[in-house]
C-alpha positions in Angstrom: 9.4 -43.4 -10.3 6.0 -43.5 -8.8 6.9 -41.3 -5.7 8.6 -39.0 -7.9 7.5 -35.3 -7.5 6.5 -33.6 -11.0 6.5 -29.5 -12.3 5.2 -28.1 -14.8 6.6 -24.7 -16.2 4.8 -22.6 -18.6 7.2 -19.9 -19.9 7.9 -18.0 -23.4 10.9 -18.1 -22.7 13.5 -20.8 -22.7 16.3 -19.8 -21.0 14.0 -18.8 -17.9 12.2 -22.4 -18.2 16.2 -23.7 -18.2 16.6 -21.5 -15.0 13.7 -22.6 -13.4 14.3 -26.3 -14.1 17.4 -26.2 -12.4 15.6 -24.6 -9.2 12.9 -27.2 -9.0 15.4 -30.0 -9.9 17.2 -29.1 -6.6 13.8 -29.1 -4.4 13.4 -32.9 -5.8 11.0 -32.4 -9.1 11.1 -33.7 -12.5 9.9 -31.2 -14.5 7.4 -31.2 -18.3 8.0 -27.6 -19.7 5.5 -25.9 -22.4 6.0 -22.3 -24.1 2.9 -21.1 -23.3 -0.7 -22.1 -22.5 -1.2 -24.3 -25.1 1.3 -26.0 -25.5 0.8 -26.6 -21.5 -2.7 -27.8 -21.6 -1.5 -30.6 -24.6 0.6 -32.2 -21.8 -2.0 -31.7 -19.4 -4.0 -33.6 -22.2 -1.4 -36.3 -22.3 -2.6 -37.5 -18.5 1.0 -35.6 -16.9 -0.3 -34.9 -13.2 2.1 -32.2 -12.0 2.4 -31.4 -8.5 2.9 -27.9 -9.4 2.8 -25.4 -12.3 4.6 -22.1 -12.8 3.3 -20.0 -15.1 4.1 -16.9 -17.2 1.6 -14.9 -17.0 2.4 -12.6 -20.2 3.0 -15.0 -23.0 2.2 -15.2 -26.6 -0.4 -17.7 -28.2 -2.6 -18.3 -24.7 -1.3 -16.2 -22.1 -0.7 -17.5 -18.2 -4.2 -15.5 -17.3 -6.3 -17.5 -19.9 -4.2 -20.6 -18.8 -5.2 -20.4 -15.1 -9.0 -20.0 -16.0 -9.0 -22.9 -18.2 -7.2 -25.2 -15.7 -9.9 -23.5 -12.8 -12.8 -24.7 -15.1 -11.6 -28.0 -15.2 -12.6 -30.6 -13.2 -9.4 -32.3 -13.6 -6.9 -29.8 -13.1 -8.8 -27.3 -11.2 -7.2 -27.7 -7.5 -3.7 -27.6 -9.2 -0.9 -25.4 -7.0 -0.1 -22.7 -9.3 2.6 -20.3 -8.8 1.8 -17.2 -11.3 5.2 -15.3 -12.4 6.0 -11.7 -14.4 8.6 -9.0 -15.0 5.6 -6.4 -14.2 4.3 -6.6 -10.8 1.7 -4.2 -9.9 -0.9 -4.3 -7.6 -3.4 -4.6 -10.7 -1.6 -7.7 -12.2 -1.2 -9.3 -9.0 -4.7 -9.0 -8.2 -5.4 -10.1 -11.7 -3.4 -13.2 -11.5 -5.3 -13.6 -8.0 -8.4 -13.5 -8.8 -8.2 -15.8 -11.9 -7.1 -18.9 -9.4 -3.3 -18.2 -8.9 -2.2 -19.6 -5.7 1.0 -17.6 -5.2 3.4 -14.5 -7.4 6.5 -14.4 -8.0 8.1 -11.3 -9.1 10.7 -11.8 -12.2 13.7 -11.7 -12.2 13.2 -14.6 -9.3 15.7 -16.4 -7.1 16.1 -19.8 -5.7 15.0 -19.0 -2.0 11.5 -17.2 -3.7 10.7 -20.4 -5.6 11.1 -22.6 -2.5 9.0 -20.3 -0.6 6.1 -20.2 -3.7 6.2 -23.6 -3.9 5.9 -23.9 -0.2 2.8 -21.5 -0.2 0.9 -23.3 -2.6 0.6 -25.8 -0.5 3.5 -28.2 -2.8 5.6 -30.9 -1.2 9.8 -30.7 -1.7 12.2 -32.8 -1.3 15.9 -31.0 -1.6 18.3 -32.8 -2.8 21.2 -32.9 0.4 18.8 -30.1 2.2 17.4 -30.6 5.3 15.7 -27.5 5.9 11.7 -27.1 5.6 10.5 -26.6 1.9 8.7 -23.5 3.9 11.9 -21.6 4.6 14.3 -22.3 1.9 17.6 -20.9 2.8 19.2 -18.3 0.6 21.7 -19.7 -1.8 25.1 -17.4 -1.5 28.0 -17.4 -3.6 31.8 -16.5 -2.6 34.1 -15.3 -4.8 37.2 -14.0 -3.0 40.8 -15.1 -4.0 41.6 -16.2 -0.5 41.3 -19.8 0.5 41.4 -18.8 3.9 38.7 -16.3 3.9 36.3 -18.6 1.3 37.5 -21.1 4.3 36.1 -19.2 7.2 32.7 -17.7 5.8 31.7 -20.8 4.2 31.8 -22.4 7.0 30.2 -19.7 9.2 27.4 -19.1 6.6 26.6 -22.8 6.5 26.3 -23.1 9.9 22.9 -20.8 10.1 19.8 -22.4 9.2 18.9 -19.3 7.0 21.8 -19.7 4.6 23.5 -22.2 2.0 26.8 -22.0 0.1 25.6 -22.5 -3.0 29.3 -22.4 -4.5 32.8 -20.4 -3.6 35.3 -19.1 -6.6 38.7 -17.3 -6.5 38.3 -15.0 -9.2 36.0 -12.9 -11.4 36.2 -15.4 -14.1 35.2 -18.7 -11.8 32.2 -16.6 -10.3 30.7 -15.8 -13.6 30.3 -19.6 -14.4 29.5 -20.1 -11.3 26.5 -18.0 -11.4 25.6 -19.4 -14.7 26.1 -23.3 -12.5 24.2 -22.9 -9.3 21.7 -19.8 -9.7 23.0 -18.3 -6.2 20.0 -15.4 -4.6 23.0 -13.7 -3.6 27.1 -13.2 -4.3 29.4 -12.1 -2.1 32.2 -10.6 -3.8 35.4 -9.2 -2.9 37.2 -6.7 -4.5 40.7 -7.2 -5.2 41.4 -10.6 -7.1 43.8 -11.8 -9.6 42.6 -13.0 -13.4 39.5 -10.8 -12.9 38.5 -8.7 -10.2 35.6 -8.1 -8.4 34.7 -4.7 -10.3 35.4 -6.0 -13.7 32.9 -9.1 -12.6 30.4 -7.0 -11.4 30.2 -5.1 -15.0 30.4 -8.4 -16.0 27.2 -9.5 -14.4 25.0 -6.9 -14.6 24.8 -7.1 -18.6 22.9 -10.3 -17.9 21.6 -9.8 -14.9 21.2 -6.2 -13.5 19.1 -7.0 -10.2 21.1 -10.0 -9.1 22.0 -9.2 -5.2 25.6 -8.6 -4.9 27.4 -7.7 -1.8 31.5 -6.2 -2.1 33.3 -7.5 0.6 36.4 -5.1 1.1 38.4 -3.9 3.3 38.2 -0.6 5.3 41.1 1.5 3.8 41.1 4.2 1.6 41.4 2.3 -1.7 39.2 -0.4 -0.4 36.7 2.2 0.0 37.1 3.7 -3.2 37.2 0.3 -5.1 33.1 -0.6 -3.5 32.1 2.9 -3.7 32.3 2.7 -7.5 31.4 -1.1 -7.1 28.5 0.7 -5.5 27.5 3.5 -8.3 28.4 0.1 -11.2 25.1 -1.7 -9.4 26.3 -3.4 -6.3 23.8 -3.5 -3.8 25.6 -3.4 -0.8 29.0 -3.3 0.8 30.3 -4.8 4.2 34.2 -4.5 5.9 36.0 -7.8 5.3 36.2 -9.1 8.6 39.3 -8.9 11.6 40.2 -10.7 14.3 43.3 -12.3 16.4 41.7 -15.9 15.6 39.4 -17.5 13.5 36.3 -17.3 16.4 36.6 -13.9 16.4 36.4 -13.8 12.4 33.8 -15.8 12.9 31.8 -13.7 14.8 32.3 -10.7 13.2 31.0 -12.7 9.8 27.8 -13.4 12.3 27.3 -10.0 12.6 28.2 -7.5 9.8 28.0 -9.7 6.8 25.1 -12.5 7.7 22.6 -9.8 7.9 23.5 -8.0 5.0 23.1 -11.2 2.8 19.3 -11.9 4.7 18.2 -8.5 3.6 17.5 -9.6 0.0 15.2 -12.0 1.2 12.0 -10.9 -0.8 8.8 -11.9 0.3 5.9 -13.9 -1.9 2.7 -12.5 -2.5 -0.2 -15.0 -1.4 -3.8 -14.6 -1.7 -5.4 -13.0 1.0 -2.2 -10.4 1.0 -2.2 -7.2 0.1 0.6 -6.5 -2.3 3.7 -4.7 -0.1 2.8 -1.5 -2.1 -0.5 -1.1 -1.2 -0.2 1.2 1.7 -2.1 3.6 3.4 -0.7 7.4 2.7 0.0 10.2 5.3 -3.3 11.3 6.7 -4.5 14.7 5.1 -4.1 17.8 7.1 -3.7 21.3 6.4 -0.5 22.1 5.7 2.0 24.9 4.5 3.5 24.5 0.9 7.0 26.4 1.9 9.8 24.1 2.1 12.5 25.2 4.1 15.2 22.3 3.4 15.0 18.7 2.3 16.0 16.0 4.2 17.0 12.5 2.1 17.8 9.1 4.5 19.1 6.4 2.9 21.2 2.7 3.2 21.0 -0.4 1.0 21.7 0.9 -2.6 22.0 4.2 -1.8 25.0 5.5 -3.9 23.1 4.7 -7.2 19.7 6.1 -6.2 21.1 9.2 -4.9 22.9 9.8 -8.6 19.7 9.1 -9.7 17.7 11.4 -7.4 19.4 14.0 -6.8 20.3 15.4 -10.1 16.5 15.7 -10.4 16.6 18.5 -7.9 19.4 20.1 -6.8 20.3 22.6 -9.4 17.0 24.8 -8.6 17.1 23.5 -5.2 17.0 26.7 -3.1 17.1 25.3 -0.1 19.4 23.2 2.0 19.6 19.6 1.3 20.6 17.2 4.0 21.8 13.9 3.6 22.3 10.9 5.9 23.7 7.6 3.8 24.7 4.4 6.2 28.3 4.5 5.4 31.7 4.1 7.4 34.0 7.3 7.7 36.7 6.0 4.9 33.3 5.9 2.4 31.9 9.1 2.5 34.4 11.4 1.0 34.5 9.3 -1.8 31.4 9.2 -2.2 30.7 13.1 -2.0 33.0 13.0 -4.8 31.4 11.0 -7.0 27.9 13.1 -6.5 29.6 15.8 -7.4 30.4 14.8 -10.5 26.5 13.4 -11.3 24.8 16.6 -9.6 26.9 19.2 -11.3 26.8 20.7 -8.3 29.8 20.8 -5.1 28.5 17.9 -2.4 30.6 18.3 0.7 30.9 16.0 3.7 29.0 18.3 6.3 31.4 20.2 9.3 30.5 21.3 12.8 29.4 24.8 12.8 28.5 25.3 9.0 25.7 27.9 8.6 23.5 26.5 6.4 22.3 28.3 3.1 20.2 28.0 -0.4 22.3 25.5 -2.4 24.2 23.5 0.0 24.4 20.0 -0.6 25.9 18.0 2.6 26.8 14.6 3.4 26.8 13.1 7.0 30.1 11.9 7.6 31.0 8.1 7.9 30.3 7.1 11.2 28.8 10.6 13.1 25.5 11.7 13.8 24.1 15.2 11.3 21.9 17.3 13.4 20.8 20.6 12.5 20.0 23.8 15.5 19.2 27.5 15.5 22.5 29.7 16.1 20.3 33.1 16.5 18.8 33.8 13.4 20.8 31.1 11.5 20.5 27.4 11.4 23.9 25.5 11.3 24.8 22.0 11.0 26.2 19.8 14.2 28.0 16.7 14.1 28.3 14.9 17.1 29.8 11.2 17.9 26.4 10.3 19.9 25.3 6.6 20.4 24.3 4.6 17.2 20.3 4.4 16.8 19.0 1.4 14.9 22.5 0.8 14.8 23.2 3.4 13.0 25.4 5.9 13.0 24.8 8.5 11.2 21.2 8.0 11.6 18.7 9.2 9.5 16.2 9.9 12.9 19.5 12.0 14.5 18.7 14.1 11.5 15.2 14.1 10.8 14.1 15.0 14.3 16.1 18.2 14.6 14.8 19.1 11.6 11.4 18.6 12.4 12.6 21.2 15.9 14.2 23.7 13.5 11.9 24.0 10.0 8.8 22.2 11.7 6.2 22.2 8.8 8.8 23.1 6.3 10.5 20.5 6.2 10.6 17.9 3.6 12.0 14.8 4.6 12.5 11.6 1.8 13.0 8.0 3.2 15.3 5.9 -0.1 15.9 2.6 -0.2 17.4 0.7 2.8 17.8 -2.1 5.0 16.5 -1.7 8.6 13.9 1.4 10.1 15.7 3.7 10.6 14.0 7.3 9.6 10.4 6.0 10.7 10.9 7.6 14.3 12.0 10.7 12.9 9.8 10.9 10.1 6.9 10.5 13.0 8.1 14.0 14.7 8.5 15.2 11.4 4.8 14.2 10.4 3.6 15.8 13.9 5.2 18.8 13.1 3.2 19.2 10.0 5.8 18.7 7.6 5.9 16.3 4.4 7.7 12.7 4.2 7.6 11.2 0.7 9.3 7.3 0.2 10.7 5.1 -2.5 8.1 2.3 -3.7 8.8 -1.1 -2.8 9.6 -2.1 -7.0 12.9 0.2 -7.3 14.5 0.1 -3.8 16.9 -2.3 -3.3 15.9 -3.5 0.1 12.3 -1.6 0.6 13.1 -1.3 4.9 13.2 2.2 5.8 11.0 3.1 3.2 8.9 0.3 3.5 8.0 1.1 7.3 7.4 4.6 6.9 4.9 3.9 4.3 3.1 1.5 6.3 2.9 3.6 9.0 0.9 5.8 7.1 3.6 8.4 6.9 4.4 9.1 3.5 2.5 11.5 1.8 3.2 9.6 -1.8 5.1 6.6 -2.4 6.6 6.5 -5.4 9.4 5.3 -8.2 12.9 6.0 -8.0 13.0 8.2 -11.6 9.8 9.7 -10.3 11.0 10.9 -6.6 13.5 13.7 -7.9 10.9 15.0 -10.3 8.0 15.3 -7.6 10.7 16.9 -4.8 11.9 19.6 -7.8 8.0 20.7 -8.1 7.5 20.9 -4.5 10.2 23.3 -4.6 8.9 25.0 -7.1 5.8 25.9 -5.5 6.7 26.7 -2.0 6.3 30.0 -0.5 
């Protein structure tokens, strides 16, 4: 077909060239596929005139960097759109794939919505097949796997409705939304818990042998085994949770699906990289000032994957802690019991829900309850913990700024506040009077959070003092300790 829109994909591997076929099938291109640079520029040879090429840019034979210089030196090819793609997305390899003539990256593993929007950066037309939306803003492709016919029913129809999202698929069971995965390619699944044939956990273990970094959101409901269920949906690699929703008729279970679970399925919206723009983890770090090395307590907020990194981070820490450690997860009340529970069993160590009243000491590991504020005053010569059932801020409650303000009023420069992974900002405002009081903030990098929000802003803001990996958060926090006075 003469008007027909053509790809090339340059990729080592097949089953990723398969993936990505499908993908650009469904914006309306035929696509050539090589398995590596030479094999690319032999169909190049042949006289094929893609309309874009993605390209690997660690590959065997000719790699995608030597690629994109050949095609740049060619008088031919050298104004191709080219979308440069790999599993290792540093700043240096960015700028790398940059500077050789890249117009776009794409961090592997990628999803549907990110190859629309790569495509649409490199200046490429689309033309969806059945889609309607701008190739500039592809909408995130969800599937929903819940046993219900009803509830499939209801937020199918809800989630079609905004311009931001497509139901890529629905299934009833574990077992339907494993092919269906392996179908459509969803950027995101929403997944309820409790199913017959296979349930949501089993299909969650399921899916992250194949695909560990797949956004998944458990959709459960708010009772004690509901919450116990997603909490270890959470620590097996979910990413998020959200209440199934209530209501005397199906507007107001329609609303509530507008607003608790459509903007936990936009979080995982991941931005491309174009040129011109500074990787997301290039950011400036706190400004130096002289400051004391004591560390009176540590202060940890965190949302959006926050279960796994805290099994991850705080076993890093906590046994030669010393201090007080303070944390402030984005969790209901039914959640956060069981959760304390299950950190007590990584950590070794007893983590309690935190109590009105409780003087704090070296050792203590508390949790903010689901659904109140943690605070922390002076009680005479001892600091004890508050918990209050104040407003929600950043519509939040707990809130990470409740917590990290009065500590910045109590410990001041001793305080050592850490900002996790996390949808939203909330922790930048307190990590502000935290910086002003001369204390430290440190943040997860943008690579290993889940959603990189509340970190994200803080370390823009020029508040963290390091931002850094996951694995490596717990380690730096343990030698802070270590050499405070």
């Amino acid at each position: 077909m003469a008007d027909s829109l053509r790809a090339l994909i340059v990729d080592d591997s097949k089953p990723v060239r398969s993936i990505l076929a499908r993908m650009l099938v469904d914006l309306g291109y035929e696509c050539d596929q090589a398995g590596d640079g030479e094999e690319a520029l032999a169909i190049l040879a042949r006289g094929v005139r893609p309309d874009v090429v993605t390209v690997n840019l660690h590959m065997p034979v000719m790699d995608g960097f030597a690629f994109i210089d050949r095609l740049r030196g060619h008088a031919l090819w050298k104004r191709l759109p080219i979308v440069a793609m790999s599993s290792d997305s540093t700043p240096e390899v960015v700028e790398r794939a940059m500077r050789a003539g890249a117009g776009v990256f794409v961090a592997k593993p990628f999803t549907p919505a990110a190859i629309g929007e790569a495509v649409a950066a490199v200046g490429a037309r689309t033309a969806p097949r059945g889609a309607a939306a701008p190739a500039a803003h592809q909408p995130l492709r969800v599937l929903v796997v819940d046993d219900s016919a009803a509830i499939r029913g209801v937020v199918s129809t809800t989630l079609s409705a905004d311009p931001d999202l497509r139901v890529a698929a629905t299934a009833a069971d574990g077992v339907q939304g494993l092919a269906r995965i392996a179908e459509c390619c969803p950027d995101v699944v929403l997944l309820d818990v409790e199913m017959p044939v296979m349930d949501g956990l089993t299909m969650l273990r399921e899916l992250r042998r194949t695909q560990p970094r797949l956004p998944v959101v458990m959709f459960s409901t708010l009772t004690e085994r509901g919450a116990k269920v997603a909490l270890d949906a959470l620590v097996a690699g979910a990413n998020d949770y959200v209440a199934k929703p209530k209501g005397a008729s199906s507007d107001e279970v329609a609303a509530r699906i507008r607003e608790d679970v459509i903007p936990k399925l936009k979080q995982f919206r991941r931005p491309v990289t174009t040129p011109g723009s500074a990787p997301a983890s290039l950011v400036p770090k706190a400004t130096s000032r002289p400051r004391t090395e004591s560390v009176a307590a540590v202060v940890v907020g965190v949302s959006t994957g926050g279960p796994v990194a805290l099994s991850e981070f705080l076993p890093a820490f906590v046994r030669s802690a010393g201090v007080p450690v303070l944390i402030v997860q984005h969790m209901p009340a039914v959640f956060t019991a069981h959760l304390a529970e299950q950190l007590t069993k990584v950590c070794g160590l007893p983590v309690r829900e935190a109590t009105d009243g409780h003087e704090l000491g070296a050792g203590d590991i508390l949790l903010a309850p689901g659904g109140r504020h943690l605070k922390v005053a002076r009680s005479g010569t001892k600091v004890i913990s508050q918990i209050d059932d104040g407003p929600p801020e950043n519509a939040c409650r707990p809130a990470a700024d409740v917590l990290f303000r009065s500590a910045a009023a109590v410990w001041g420069g001793a305080t050592l506040a850490v900002v996790l992974t996390g949808m939203g900002k909330d922790g930048l405002k307190g990590s502000e009077a935290i910086h002003a009081a001369g204390g430290t903030i440190l943040a997860q990098d943008e690579m290993t959070s889940v959603v990189w929000g509340m970190p994200g802003h803080v370390a823009r803001a020029g508040l963290a003092e390091a931002v850094l990996p996951l694995r490596q958060l717990g380690v730096e926090v343990g030698m802070r300790l270590r050499r405070r006075g």
